[in-house]
DRENPA-3360 file (N, C-alpha, C; in nm, 2 decimals, always signed):
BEGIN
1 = XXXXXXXX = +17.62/+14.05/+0.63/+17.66/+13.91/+0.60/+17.73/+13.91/+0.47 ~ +17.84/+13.84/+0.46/+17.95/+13.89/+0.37/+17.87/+13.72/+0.25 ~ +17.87/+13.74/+0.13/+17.87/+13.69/+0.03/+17.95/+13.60/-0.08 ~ +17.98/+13.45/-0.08/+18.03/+13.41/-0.11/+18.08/+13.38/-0.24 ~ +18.20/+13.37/-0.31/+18.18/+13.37/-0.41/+18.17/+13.21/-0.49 ~ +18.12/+13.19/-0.53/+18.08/+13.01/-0.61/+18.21/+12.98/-0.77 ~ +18.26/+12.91/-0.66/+18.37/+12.88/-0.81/+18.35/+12.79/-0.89 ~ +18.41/+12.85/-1.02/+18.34/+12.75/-1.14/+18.27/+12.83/-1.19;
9 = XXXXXXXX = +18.17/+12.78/-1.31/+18.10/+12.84/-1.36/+17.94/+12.74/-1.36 ~ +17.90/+12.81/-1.44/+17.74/+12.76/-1.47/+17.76/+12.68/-1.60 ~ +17.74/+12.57/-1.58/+17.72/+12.49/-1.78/+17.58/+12.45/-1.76 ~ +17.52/+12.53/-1.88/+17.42/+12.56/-1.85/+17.32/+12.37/-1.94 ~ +17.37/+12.29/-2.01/+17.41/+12.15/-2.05/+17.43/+12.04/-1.90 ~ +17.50/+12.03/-1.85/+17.52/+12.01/-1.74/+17.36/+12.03/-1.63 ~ +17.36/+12.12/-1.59/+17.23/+12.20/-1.53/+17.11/+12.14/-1.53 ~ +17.13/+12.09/-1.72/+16.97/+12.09/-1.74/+16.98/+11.94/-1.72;
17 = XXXXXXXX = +17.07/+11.92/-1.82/+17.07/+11.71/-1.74/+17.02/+11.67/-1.59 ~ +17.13/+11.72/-1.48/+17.08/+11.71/-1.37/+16.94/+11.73/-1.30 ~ +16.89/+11.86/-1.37/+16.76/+11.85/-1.36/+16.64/+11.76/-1.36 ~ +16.69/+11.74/-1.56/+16.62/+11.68/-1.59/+16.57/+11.51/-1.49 ~ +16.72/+11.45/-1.44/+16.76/+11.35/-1.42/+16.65/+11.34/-1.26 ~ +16.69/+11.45/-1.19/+16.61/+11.50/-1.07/+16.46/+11.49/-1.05 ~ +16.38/+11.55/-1.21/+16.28/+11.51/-1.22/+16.18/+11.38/-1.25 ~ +16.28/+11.30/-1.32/+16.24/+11.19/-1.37/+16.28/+11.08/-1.31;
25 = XXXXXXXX = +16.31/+11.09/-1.12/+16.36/+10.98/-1.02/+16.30/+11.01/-0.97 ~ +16.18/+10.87/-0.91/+16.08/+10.86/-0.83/+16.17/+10.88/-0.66 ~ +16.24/+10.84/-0.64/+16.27/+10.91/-0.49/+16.32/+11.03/-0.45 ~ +16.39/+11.07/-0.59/+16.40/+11.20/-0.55/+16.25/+11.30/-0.61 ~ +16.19/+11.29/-0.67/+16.06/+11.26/-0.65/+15.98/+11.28/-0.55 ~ +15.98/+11.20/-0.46/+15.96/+11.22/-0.27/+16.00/+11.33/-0.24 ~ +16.11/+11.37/-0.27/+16.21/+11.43/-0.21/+16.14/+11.58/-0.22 ~ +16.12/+11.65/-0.34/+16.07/+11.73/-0.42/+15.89/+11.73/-0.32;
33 = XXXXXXXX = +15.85/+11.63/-0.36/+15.71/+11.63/-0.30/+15.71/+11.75/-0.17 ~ +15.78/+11.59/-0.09/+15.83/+11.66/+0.04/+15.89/+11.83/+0.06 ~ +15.93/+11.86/+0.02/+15.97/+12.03/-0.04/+15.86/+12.16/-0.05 ~ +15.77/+12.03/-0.16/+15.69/+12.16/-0.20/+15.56/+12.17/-0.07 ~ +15.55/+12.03/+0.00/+15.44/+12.04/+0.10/+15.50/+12.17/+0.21 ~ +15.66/+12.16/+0.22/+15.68/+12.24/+0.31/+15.66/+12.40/+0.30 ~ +15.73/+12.46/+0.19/+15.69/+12.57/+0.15/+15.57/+12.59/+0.10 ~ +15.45/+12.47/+0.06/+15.33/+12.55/+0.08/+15.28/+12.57/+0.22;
41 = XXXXXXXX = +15.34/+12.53/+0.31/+15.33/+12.55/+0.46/+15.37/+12.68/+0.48 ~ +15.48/+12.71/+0.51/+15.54/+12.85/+0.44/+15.48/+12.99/+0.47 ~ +15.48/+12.92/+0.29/+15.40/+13.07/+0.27/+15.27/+13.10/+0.32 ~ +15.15/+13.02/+0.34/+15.06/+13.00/+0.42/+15.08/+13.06/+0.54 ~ +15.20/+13.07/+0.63/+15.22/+13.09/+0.74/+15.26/+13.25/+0.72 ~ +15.34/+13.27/+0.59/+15.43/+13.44/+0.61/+15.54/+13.38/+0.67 ~ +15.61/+13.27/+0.64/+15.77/+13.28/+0.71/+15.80/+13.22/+0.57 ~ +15.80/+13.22/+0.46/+15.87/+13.19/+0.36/+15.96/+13.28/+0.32;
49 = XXXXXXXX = +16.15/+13.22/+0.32/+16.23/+13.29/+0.26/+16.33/+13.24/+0.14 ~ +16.32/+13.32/+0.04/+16.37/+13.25/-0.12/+16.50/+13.21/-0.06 ~ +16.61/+13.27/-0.01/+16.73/+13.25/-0.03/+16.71/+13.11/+0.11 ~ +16.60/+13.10/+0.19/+16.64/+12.95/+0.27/+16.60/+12.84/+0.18 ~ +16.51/+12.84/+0.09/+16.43/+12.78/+0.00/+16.57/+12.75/-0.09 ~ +16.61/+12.85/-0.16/+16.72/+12.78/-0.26/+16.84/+12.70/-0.16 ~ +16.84/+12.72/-0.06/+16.97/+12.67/+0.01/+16.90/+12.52/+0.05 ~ +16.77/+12.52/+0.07/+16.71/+12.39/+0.14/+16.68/+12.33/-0.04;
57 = XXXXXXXX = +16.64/+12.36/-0.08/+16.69/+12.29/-0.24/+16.80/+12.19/-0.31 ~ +16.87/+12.30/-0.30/+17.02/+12.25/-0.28/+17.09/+12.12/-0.21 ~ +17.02/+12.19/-0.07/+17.08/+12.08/+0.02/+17.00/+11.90/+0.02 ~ +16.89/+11.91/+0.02/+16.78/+11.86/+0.03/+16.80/+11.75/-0.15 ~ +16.75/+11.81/-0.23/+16.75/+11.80/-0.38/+16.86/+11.80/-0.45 ~ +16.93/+11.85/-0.53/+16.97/+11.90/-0.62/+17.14/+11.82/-0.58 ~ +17.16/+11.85/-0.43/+17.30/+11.77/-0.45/+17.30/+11.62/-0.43 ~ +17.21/+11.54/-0.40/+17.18/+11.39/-0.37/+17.13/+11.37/-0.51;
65 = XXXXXXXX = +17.09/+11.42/-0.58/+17.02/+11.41/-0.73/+17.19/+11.38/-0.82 ~ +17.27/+11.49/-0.76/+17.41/+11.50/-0.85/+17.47/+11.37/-0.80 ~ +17.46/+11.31/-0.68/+17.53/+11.20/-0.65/+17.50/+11.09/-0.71 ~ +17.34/+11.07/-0.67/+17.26/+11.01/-0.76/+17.33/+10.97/-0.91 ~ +17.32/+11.06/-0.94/+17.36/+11.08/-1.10/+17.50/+10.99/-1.12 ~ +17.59/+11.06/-1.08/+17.72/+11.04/-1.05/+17.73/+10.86/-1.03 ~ +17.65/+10.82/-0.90/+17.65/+10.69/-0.90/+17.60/+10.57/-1.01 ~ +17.50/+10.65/-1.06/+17.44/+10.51/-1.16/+17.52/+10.53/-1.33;
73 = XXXXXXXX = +17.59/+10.70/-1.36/+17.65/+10.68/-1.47/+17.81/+10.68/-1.45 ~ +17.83/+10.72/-1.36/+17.99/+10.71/-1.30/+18.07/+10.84/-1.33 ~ +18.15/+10.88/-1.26/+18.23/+11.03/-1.27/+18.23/+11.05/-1.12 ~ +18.22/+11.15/-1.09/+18.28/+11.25/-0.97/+18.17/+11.36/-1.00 ~ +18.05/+11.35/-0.87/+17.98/+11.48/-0.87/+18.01/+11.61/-0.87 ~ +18.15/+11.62/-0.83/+18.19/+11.75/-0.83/+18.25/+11.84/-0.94 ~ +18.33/+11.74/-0.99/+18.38/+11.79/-1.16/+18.22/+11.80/-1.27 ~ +18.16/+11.70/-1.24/+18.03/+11.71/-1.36/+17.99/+11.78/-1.33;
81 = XXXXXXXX = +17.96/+11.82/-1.18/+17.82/+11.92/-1.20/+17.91/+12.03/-1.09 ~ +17.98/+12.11/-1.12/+18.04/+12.25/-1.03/+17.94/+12.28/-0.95 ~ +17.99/+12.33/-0.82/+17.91/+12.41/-0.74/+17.80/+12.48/-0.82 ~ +17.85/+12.59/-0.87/+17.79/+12.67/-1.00/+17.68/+12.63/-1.03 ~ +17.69/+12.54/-1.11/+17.55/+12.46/-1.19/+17.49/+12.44/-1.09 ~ +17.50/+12.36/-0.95/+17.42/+12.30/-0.88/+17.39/+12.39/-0.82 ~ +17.40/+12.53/-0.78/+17.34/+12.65/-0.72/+17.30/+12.71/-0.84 ~ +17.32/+12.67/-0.94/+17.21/+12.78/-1.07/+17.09/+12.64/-1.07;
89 = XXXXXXXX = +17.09/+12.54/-1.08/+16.98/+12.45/-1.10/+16.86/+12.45/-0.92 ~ +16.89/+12.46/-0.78/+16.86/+12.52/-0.70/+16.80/+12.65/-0.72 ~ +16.87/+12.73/-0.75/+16.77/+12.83/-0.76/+16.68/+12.82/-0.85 ~ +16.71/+12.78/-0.95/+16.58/+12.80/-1.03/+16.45/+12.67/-1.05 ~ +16.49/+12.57/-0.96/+16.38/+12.52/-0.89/+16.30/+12.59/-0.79 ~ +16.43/+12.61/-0.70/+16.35/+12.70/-0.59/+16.26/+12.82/-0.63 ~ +16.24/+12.86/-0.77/+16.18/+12.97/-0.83/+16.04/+12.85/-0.90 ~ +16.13/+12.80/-0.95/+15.98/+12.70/-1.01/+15.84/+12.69/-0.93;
97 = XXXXXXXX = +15.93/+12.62/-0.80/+15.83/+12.57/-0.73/+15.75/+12.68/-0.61 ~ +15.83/+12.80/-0.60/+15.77/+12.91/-0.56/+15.66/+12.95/-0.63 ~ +15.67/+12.99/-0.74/+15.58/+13.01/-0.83/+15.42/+12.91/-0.90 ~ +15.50/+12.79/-0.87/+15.37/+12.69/-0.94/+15.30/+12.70/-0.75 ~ +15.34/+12.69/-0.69/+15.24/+12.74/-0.54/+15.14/+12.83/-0.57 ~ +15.21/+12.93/-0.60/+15.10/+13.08/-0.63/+15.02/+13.04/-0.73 ~ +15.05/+13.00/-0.83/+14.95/+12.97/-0.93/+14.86/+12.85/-0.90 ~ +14.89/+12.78/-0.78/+14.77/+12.64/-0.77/+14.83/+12.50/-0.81;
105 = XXX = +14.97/+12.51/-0.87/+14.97/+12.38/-0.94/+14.97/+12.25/-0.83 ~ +15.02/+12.26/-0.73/+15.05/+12.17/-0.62/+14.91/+12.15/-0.53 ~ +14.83/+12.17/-0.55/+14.68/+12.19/-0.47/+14.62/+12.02/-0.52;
% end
C-alpha cells in the first residue's frame, strides 16, 4: 500500500485552536462520545486498528469541527486548517482517546 504524501505543513497554533474548538462544542461533543463508545467496543472485541481510528477521527471529528469553525468565525477550512494540521490533530486524538480507554477514563 503506497503512502501518501499530506501537503502543507503542521501549524502546530492552528491544531491546537481547532482542537481546542472541537472540544468545547457540545455536538461535536456527541460526536466524540459517539467515537469513543465505538472503539471501546473495539478493543473489547480485538478488531481495533490506530491507523482506521485516526482516519475515522478525521473523517467523523476533526474535519466537521474545521468547518464548524470556519462557519461561525469565517475563512475557508482549507487554508486555516491544511490537511497537515487536521491529520496531525486526528491522530493525536485518535492517541488520546486510545489511551484514556486503557486507563478507564470513559467507564
Amino acid at each position: 500500500m503506497k503512502k501518501r504524501k499530506v501537503k502543507g505543513f503542521y501549524d502546530k497554533t492552528a491544531g491546537t485552536e481547532l482542537r481546542l474548538y472541537a472540544e468545547n462544542d457540545y455536538e461535536l461533543y456527541k460526536r466524540e462520545t459517539a467515537i469513543v463508545n465505538n472503539y471501546k467496543r473495539k478493543i473489547k472485541k480485538g478488531t481495533f486498528n490506530m491507523v482506521k481510528a485516526e482516519k475515522g477521527v478525521f473523517n467523523l471529528l476533526v474535519t466537521p469541527a474545521a468547518r464548524k469553525y470556519t462557519k461561525e468565525f469565517g475563512g475557508n477550512s482549507r487554508t486555516m486548517f491544511p490537511s497537515a494540521t487536521r491529520k496531525g490533530v486526528a491522530k493525536g486524538k485518535a492517541r488520546d482517546i486510545f489511551r484514556g480507554i486503557l486507563r478507564g477514563e470513559y467507564d
